[in-house]
C-alpha positions as CSV (number, residue, x, y, z in Angstrom):
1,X,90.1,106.7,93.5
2,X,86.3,107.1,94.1
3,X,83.7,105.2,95.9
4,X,80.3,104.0,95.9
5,X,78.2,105.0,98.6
6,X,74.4,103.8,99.6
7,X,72.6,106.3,101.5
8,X,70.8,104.0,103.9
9,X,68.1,107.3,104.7
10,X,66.9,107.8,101.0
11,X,68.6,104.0,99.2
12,X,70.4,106.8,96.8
13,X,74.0,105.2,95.2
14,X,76.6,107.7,94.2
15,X,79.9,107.6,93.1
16,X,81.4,111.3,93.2
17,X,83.1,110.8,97.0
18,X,86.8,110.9,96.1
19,X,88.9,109.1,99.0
20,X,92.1,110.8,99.8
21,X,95.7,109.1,100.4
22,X,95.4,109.6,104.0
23,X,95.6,106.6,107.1
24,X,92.1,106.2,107.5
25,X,92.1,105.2,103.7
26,X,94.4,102.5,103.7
27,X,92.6,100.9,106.4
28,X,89.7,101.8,104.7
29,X,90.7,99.7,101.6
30,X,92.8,97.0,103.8
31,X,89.3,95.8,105.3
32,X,87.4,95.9,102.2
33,X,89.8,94.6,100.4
34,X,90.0,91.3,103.1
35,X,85.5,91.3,102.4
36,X,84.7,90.8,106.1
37,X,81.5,92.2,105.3
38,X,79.9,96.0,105.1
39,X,81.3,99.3,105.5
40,X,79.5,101.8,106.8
41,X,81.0,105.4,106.4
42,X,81.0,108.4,108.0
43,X,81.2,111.3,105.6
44,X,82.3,114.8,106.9
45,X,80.7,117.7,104.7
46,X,82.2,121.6,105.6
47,X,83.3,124.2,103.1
48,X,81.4,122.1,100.0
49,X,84.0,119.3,100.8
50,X,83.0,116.0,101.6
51,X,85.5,113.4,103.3
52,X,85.5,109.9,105.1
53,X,86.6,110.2,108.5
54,X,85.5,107.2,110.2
55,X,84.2,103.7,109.3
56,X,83.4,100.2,110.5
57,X,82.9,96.9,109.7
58,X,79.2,95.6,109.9
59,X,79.0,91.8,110.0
């Protein structure tokens, strides 16, 4: 699947970051999937490949 990103700098939206079957995933889509709040990402760009590798919960 894909998600939706806000890019708190410049308040841009996209939806082209594809999220991978990997662990940080699932508990990526266990907390938003419980609605505790916000997410806030970190995406990892190298190569011209972009990936979440960390997150947390803002209340």
């Amino acid at each position: 699947g894909y998600t939706t990103l806000l890019d708190e700098d410049t308040c841009q939206i996209r939806s082209d970051l594809s999220i991978q079957d990997s662990d940080t995933a699932r508990r990526l889509r266990d907390k938003y999937e419980k609605g505790n709040g916000q997410i806030k990402v970190t995406v990892l760009k190298a190569l011209g490949e972009e990936q979440i590798m960390a997150f947390k919960v803002i209340d």
